[in-house]
PDB file of N, H, CA, C and O in Angstrom:
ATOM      1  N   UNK A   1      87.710  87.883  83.759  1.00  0.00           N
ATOM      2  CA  UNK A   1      87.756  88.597  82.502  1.00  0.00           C
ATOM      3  C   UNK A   1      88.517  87.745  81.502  1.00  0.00           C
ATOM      4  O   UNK A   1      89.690  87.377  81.566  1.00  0.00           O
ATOM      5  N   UNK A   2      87.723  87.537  80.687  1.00  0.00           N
ATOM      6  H   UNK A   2      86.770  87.836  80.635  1.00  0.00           H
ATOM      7  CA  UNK A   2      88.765  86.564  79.350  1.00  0.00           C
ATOM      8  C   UNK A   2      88.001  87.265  78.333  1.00  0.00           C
ATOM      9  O   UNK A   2      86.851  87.695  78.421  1.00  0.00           O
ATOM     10  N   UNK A   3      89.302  87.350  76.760  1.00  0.00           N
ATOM     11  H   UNK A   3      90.236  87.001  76.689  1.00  0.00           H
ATOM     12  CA  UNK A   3      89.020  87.684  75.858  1.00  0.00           C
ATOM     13  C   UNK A   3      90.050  88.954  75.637  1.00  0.00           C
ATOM     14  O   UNK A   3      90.700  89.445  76.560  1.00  0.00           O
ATOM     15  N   UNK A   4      90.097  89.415  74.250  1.00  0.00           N
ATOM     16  H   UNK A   4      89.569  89.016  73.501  1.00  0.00           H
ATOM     17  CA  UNK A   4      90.521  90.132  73.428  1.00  0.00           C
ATOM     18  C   UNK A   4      90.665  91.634  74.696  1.00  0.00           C
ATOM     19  O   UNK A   4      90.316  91.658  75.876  1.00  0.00           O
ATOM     20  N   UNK A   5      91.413  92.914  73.712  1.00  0.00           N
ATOM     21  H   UNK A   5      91.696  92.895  72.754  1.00  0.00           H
ATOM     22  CA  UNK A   5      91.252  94.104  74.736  1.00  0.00           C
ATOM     23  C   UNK A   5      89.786  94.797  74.176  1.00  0.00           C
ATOM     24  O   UNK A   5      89.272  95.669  74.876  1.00  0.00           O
ATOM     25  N   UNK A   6      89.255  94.464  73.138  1.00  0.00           N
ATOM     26  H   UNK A   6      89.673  93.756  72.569  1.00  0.00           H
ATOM     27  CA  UNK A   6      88.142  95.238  72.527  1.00  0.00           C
ATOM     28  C   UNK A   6      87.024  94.417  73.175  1.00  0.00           C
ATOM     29  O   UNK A   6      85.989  95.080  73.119  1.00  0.00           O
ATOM     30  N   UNK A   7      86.806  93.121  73.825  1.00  0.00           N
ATOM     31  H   UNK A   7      87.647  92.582  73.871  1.00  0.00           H
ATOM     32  CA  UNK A   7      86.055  92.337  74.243  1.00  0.00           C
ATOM     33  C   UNK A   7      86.089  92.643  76.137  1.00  0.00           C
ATOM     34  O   UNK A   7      85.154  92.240  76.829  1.00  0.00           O
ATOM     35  N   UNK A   8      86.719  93.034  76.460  1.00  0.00           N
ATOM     36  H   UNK A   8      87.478  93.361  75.898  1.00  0.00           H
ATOM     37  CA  UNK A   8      87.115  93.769  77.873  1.00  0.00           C
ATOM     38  C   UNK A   8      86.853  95.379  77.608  1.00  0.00           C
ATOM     39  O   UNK A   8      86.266  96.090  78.423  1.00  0.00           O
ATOM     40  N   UNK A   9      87.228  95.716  76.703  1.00  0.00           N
ATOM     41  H   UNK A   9      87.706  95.139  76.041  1.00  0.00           H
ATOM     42  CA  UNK A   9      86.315  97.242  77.231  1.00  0.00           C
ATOM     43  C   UNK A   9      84.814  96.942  76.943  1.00  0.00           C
ATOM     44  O   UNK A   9      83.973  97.181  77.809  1.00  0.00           O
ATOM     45  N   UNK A  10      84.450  96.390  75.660  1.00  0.00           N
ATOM     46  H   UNK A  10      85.133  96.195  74.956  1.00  0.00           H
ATOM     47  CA  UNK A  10      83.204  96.223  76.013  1.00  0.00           C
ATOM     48  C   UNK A  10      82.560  95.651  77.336  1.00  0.00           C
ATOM     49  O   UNK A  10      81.550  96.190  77.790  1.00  0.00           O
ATOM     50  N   UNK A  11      83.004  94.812  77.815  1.00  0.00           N
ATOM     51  H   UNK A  11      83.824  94.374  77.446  1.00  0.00           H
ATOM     52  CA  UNK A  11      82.129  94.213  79.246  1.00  0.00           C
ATOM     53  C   UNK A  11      82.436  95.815  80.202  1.00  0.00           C
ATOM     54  O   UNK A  11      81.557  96.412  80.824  1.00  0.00           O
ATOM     55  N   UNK A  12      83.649  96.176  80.110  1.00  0.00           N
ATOM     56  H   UNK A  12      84.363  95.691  79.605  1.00  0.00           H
ATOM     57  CA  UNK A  12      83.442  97.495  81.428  1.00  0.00           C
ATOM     58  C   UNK A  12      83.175  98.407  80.610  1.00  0.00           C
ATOM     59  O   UNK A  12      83.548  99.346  81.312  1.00  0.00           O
ATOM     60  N   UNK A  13      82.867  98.822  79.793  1.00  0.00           N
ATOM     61  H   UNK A  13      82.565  98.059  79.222  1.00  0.00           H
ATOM     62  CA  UNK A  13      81.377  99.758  79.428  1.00  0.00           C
ATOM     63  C   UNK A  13      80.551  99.868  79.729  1.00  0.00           C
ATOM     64  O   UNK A  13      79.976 100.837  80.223  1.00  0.00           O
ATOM     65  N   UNK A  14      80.062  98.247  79.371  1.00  0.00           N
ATOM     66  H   UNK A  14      80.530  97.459  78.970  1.00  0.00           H
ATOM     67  CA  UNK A  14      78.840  97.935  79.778  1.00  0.00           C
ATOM     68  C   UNK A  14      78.175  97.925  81.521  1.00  0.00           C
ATOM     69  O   UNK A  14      77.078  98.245  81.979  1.00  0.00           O
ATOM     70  N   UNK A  15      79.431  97.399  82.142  1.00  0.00           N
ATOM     71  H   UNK A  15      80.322  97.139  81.770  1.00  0.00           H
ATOM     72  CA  UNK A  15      78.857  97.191  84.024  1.00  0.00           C
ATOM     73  C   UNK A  15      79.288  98.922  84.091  1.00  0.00           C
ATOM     74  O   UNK A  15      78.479  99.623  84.698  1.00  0.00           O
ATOM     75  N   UNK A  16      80.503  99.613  83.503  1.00  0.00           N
ATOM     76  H   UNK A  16      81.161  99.044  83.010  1.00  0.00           H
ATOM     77  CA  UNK A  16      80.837 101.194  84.078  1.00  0.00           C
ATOM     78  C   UNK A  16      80.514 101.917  82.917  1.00  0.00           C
ATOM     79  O   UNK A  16      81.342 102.102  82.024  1.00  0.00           O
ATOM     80  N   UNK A  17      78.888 102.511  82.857  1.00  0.00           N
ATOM     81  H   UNK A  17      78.215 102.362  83.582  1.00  0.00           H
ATOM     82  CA  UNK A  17      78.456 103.702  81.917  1.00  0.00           C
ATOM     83  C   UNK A  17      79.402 104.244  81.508  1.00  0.00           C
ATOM     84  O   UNK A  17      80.445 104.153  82.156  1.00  0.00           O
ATOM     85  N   UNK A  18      79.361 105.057  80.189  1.00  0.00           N
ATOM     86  H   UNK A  18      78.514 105.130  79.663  1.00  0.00           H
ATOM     87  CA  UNK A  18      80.201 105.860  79.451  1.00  0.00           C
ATOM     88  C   UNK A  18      79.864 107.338  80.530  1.00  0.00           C
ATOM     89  O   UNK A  18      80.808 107.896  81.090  1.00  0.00           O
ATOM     90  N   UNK A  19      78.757 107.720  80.664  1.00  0.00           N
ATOM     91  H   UNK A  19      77.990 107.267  80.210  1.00  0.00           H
ATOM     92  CA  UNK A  19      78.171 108.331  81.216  1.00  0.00           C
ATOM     93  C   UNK A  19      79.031 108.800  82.581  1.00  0.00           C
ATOM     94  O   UNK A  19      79.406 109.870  83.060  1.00  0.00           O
ATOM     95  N   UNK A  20      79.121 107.433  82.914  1.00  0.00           N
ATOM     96  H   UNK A  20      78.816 106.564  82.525  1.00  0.00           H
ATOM     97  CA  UNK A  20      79.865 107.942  84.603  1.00  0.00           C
ATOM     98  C   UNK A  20      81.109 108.003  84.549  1.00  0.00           C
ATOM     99  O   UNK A  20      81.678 108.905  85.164  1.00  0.00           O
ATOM    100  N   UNK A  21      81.970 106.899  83.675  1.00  0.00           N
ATOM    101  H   UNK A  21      81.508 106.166  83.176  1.00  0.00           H
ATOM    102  CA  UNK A  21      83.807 106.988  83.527  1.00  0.00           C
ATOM    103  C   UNK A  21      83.882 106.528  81.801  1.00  0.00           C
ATOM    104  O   UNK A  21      83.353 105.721  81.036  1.00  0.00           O
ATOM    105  N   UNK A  22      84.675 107.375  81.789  1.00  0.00           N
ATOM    106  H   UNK A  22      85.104 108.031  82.411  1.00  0.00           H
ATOM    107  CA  UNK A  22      85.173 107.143  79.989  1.00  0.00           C
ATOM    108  C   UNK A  22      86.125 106.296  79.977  1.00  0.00           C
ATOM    109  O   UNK A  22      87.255 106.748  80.166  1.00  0.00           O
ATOM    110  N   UNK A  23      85.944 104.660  79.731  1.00  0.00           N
ATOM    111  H   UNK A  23      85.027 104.293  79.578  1.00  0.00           H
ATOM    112  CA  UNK A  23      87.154 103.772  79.498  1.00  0.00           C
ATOM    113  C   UNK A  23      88.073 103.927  78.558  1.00  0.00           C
ATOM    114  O   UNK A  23      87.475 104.045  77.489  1.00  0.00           O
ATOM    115  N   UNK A  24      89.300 103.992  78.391  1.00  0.00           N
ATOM    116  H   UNK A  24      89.787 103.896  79.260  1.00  0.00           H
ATOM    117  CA  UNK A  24      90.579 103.774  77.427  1.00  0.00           C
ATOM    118  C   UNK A  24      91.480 102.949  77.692  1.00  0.00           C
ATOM    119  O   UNK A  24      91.608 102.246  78.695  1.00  0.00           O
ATOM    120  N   UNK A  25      92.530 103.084  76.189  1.00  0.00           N
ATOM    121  H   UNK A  25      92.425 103.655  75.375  1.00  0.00           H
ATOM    122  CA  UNK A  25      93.630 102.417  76.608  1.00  0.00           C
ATOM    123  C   UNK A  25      93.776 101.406  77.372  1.00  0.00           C
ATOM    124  O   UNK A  25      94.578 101.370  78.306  1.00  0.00           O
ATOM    125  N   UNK A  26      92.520  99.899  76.832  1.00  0.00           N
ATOM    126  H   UNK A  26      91.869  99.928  76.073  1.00  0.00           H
ATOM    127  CA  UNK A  26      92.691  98.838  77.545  1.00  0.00           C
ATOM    128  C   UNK A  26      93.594  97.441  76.552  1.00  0.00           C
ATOM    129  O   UNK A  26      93.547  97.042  75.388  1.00  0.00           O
ATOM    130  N   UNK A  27      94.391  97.048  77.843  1.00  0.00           N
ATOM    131  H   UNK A  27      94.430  97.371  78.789  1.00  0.00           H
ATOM    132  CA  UNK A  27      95.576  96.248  77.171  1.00  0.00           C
ATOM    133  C   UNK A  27      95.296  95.208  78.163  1.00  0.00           C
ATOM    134  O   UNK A  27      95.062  95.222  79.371  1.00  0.00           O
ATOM    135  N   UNK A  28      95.411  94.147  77.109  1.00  0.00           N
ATOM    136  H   UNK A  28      95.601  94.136  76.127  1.00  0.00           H
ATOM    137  CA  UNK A  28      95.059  92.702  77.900  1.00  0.00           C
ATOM    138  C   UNK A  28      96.319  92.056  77.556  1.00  0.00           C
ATOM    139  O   UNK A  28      96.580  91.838  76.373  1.00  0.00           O
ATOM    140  N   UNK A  29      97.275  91.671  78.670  1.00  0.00           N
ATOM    141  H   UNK A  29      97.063  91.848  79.630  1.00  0.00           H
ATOM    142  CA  UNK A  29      98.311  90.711  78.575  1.00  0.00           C
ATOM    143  C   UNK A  29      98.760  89.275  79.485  1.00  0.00           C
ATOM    144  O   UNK A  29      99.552  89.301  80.428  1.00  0.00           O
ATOM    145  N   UNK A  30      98.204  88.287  79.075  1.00  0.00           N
ATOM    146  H   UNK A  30      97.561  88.266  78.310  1.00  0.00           H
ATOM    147  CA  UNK A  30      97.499  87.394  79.848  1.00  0.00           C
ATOM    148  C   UNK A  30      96.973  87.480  80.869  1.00  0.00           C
ATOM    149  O   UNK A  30      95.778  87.604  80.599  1.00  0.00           O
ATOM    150  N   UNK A  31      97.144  87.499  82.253  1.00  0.00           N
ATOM    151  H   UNK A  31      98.115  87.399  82.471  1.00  0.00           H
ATOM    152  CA  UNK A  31      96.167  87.444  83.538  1.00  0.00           C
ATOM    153  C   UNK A  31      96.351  88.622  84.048  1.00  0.00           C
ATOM    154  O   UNK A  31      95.943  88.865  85.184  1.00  0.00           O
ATOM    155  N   UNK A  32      97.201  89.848  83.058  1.00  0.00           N
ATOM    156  H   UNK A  32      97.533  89.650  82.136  1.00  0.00           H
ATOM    157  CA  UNK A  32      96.870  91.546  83.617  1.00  0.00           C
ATOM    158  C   UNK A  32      95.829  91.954  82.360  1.00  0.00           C
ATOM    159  O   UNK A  32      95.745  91.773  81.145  1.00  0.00           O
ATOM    160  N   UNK A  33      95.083  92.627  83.452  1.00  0.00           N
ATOM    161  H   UNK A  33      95.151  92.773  84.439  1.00  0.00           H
ATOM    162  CA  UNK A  33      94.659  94.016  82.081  1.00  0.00           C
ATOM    163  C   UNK A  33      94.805  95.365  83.168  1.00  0.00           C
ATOM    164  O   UNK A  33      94.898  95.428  84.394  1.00  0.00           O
ATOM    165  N   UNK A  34      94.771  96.593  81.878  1.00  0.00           N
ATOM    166  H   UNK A  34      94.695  96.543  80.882  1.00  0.00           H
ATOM    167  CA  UNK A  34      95.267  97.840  82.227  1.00  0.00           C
ATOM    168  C   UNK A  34      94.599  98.710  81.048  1.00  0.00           C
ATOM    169  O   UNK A  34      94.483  98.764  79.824  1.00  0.00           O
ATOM    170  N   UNK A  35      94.318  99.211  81.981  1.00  0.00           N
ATOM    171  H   UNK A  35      94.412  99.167  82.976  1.00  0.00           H
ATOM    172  CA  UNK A  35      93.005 100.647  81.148  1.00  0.00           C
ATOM    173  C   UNK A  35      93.431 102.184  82.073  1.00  0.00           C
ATOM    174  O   UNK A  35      94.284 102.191  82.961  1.00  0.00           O
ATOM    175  N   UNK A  36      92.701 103.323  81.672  1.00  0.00           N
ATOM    176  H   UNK A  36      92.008 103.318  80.950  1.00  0.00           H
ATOM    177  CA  UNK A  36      92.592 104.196  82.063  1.00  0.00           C
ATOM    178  C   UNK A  36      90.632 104.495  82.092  1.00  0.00           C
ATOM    179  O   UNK A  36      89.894 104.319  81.122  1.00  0.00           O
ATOM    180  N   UNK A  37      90.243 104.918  83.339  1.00  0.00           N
ATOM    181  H   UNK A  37      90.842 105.061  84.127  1.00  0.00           H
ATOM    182  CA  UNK A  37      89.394 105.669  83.857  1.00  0.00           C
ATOM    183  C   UNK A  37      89.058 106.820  84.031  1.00  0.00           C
ATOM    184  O   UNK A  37      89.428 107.202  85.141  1.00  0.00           O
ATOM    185  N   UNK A  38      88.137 108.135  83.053  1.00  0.00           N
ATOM    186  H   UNK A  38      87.836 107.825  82.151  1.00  0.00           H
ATOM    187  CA  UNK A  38      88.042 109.373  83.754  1.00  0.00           C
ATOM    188  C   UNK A  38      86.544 109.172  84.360  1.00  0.00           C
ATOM    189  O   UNK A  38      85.538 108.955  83.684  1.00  0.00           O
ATOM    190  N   UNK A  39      86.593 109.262  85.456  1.00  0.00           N
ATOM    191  H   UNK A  39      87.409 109.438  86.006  1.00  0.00           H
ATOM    192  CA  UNK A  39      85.122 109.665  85.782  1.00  0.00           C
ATOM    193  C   UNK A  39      85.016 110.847  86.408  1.00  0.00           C
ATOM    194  O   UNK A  39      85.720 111.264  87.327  1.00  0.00           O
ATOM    195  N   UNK A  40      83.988 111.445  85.805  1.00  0.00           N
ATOM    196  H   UNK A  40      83.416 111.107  85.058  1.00  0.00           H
ATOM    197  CA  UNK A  40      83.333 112.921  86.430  1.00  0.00           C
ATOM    198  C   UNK A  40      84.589 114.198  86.070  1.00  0.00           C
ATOM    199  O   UNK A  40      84.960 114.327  84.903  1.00  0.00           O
ATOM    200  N   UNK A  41      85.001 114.826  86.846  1.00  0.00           N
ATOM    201  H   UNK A  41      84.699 114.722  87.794  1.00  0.00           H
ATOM    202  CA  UNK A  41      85.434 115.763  86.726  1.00  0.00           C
ATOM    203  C   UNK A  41      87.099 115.616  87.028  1.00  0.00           C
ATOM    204  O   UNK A  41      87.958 116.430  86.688  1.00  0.00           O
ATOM    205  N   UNK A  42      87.307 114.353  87.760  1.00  0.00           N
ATOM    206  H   UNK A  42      86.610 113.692  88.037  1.00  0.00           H
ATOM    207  CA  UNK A  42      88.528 113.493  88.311  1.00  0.00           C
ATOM    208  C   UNK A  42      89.128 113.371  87.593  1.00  0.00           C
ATOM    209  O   UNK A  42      88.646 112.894  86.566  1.00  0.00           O
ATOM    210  N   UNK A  43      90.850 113.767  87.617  1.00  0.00           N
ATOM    211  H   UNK A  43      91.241 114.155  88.452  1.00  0.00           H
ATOM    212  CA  UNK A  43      91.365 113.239  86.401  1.00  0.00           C
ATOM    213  C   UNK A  43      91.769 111.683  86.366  1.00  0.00           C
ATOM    214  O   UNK A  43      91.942 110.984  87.364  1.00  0.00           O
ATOM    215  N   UNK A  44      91.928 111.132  84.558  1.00  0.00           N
ATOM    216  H   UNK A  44      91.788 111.700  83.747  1.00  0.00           H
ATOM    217  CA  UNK A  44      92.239 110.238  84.525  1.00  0.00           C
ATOM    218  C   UNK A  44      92.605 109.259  85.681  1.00  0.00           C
ATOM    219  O   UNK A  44      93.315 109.818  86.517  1.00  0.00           O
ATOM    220  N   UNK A  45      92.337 108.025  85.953  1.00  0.00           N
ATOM    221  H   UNK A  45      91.760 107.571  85.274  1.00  0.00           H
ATOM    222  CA  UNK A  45      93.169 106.899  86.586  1.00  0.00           C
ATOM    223  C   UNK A  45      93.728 105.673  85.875  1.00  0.00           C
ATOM    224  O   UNK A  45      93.021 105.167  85.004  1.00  0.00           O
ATOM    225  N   UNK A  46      94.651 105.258  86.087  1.00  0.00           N
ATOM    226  H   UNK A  46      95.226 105.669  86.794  1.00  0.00           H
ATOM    227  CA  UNK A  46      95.106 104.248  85.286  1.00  0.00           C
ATOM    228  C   UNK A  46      95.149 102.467  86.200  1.00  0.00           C
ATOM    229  O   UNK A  46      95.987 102.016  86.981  1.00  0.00           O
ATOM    230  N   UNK A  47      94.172 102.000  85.783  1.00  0.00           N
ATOM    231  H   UNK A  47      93.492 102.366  85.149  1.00  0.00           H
ATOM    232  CA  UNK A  47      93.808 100.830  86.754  1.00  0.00           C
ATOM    233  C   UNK A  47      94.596  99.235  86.607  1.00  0.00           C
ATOM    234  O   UNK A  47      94.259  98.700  85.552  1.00  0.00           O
ATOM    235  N   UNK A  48      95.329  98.590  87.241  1.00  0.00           N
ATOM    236  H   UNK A  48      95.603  99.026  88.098  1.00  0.00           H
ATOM    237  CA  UNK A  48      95.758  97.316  86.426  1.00  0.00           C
ATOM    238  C   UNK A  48      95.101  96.459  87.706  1.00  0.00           C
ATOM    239  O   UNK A  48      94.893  96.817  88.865  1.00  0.00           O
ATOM    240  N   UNK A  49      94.815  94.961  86.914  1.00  0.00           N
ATOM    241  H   UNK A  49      94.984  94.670  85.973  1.00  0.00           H
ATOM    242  CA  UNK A  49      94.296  94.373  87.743  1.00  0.00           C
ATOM    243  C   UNK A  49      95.284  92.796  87.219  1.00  0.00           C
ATOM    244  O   UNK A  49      95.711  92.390  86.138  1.00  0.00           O
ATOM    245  N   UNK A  50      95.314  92.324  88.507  1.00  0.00           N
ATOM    246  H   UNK A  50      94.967  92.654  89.385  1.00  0.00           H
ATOM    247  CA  UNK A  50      95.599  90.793  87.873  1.00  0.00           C
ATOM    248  C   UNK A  50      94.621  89.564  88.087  1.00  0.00           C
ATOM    249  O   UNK A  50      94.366  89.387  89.279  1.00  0.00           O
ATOM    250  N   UNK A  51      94.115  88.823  87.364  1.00  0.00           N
ATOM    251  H   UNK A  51      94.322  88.966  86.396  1.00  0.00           H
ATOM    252  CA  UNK A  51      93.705  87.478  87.782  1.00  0.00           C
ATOM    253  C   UNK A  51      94.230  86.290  88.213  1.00  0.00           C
ATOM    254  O   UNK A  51      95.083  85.743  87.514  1.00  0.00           O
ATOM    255  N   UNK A  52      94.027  86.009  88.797  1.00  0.00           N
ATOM    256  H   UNK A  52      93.334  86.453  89.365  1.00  0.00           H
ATOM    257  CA  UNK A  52      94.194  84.282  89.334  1.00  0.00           C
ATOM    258  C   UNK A  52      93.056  82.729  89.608  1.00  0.00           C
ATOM    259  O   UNK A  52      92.628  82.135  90.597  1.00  0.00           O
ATOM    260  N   UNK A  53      92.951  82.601  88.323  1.00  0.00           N
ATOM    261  H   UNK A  53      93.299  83.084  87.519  1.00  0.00           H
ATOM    262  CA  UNK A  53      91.791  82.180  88.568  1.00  0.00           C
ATOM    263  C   UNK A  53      90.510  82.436  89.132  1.00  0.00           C
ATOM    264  O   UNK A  53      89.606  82.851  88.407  1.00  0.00           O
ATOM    265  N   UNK A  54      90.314  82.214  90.469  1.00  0.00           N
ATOM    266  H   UNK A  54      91.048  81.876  91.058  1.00  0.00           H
ATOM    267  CA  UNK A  54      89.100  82.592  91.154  1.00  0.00           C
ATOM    268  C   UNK A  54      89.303  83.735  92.279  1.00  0.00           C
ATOM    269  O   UNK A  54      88.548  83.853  93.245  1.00  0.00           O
ATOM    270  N   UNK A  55      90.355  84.512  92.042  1.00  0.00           N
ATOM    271  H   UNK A  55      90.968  84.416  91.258  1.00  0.00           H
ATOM    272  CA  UNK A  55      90.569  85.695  92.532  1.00  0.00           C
ATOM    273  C   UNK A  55      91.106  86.293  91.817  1.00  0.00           C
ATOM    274  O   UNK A  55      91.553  85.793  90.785  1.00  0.00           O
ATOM    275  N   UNK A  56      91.293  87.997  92.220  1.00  0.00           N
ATOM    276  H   UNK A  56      90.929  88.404  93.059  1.00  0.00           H
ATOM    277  CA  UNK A  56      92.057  89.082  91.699  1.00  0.00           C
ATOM    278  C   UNK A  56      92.510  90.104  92.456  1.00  0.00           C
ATOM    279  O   UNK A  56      92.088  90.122  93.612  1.00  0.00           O
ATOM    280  N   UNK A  57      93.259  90.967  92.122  1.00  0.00           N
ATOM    281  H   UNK A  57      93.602  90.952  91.183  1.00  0.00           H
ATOM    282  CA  UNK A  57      94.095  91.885  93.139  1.00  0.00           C
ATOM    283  C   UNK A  57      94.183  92.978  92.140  1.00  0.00           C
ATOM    284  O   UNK A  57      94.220  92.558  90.984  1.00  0.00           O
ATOM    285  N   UNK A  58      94.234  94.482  92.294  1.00  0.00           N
ATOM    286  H   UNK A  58      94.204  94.823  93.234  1.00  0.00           H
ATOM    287  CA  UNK A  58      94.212  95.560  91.675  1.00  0.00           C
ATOM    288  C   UNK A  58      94.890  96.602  92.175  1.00  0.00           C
ATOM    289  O   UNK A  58      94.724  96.747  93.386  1.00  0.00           O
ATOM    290  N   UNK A  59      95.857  97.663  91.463  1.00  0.00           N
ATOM    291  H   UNK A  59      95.992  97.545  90.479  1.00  0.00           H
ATOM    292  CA  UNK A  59      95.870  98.459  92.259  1.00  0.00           C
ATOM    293  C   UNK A  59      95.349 100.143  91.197  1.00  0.00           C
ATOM    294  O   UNK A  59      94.358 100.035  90.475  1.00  0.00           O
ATOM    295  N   UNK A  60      95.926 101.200  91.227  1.00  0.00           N
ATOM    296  H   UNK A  60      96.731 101.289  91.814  1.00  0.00           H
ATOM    297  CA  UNK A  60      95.456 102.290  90.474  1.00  0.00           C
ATOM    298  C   UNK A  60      96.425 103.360  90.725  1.00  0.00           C
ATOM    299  O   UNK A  60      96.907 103.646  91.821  1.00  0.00           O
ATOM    300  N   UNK A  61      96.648 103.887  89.669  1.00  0.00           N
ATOM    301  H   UNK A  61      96.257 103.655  88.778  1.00  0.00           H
ATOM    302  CA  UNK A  61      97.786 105.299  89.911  1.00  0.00           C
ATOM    303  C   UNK A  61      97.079 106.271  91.088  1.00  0.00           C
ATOM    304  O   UNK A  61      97.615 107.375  90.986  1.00  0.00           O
ATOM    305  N   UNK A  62      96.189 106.281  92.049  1.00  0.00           N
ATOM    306  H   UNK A  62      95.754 105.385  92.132  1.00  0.00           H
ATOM    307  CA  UNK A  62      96.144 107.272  93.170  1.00  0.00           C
ATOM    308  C   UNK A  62      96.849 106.044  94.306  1.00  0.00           C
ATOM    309  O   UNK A  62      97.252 106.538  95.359  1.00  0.00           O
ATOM    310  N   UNK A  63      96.997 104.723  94.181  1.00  0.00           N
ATOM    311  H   UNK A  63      96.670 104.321  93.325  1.00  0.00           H
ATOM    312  CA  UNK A  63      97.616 104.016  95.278  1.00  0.00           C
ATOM    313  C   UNK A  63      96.411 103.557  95.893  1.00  0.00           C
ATOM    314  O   UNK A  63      96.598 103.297  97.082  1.00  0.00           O
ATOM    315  N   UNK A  64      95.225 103.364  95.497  1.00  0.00           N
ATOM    316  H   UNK A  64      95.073 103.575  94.531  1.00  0.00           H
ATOM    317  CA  UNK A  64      94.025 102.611  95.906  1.00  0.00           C
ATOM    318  C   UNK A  64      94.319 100.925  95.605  1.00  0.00           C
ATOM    319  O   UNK A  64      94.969 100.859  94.562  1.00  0.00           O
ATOM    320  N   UNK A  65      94.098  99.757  96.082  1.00  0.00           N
ATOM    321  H   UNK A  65      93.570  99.811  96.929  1.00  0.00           H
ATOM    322  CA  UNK A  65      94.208  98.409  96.070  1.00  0.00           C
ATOM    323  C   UNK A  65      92.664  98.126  96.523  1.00  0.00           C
ATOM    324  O   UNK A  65      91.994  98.624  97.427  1.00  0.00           O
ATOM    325  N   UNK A  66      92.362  97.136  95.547  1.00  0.00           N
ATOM    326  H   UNK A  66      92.907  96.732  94.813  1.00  0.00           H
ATOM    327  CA  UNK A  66      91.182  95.891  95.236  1.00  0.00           C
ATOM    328  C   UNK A  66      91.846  94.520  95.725  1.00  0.00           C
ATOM    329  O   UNK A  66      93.034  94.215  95.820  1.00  0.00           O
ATOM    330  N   UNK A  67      90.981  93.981  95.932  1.00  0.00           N
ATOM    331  H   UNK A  67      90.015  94.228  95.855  1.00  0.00           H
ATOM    332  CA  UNK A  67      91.088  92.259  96.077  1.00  0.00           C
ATOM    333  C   UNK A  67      89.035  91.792  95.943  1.00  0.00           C
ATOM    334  O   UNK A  67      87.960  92.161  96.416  1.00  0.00           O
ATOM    335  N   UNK A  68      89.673  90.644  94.841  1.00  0.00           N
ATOM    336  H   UNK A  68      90.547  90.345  94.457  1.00  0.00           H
ATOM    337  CA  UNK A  68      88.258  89.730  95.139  1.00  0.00           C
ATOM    338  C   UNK A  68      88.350  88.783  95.230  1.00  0.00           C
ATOM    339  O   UNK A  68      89.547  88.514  95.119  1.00  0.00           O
ATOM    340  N   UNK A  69      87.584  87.640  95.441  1.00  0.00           N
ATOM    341  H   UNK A  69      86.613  87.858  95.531  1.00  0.00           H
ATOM    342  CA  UNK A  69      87.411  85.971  95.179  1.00  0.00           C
ATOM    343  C   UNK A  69      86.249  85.960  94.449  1.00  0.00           C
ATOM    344  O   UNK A  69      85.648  87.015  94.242  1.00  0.00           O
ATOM    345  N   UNK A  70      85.741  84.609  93.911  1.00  0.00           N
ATOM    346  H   UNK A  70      86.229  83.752  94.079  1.00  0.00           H
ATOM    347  CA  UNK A  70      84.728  84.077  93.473  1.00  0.00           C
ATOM    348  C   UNK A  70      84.119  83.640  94.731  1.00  0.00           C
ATOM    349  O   UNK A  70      84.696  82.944  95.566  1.00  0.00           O
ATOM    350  N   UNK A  71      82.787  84.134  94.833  1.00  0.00           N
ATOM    351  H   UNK A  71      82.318  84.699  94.154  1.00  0.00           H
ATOM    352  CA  UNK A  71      82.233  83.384  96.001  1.00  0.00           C
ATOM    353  C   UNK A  71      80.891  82.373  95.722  1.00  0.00           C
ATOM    354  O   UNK A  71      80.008  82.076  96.526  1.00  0.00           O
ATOM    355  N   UNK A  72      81.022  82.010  94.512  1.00  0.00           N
ATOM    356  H   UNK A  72      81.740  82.251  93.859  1.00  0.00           H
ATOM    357  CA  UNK A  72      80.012  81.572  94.047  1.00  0.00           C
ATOM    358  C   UNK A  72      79.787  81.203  92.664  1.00  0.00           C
ATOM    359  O   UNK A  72      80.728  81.561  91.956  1.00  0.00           O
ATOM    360  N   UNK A  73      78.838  80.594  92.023  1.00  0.00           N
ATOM    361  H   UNK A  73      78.074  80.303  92.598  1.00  0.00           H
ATOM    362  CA  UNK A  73      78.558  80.442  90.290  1.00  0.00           C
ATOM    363  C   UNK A  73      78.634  81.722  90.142  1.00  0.00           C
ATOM    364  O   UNK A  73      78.574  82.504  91.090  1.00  0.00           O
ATOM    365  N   UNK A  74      78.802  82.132  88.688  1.00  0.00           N
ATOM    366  H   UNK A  74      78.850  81.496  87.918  1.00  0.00           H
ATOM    367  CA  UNK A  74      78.251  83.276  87.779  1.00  0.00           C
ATOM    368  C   UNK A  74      76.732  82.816  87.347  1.00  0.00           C
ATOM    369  O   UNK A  74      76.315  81.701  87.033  1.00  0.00           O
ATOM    370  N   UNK A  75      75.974  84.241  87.456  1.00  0.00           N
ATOM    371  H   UNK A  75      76.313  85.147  87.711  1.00  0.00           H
ATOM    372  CA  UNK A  75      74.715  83.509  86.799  1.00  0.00           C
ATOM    373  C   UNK A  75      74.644  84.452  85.747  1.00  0.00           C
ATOM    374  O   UNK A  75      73.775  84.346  84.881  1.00  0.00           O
TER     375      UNK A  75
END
């Protein structure tokens, strides 16, 4: 994820429908960003993720944790 916080909600808009989770309150501060998530009927979640180059690690106010790598080009 690179770019502005208005350039990051747009990309997770776009991959996470408005439809399915209502994105907010996204703050980009170098290799964190941090938004809030409502999807469906669930309340709010508040998600931070960090980058590291070709990985990332996440966690979320219910205590859920992400991890990814790059496993490949972007196409």
């Amino acid at each position: 994820m690179n770019g502005d916080a208005k350039s990051v909600q747009g990309y997770l808009e776009k991959t996470i429908p408005p439809e399915i989770c209502k994105i907010s309150g996204v703050k980009v501060d170098g290799n964190k960003i941090i938004y809030s998530a409502a999807c469906g009927a669930q309340p709010a979640k508040v998600i931070t993720t960090l980058y590291h180059g070709a990985s990332s690690e996440g966690t979320d106010s219910t205590g859920s944790k992400t991890d990814g790598k790059l496993i490949g080009a972007c196409k």
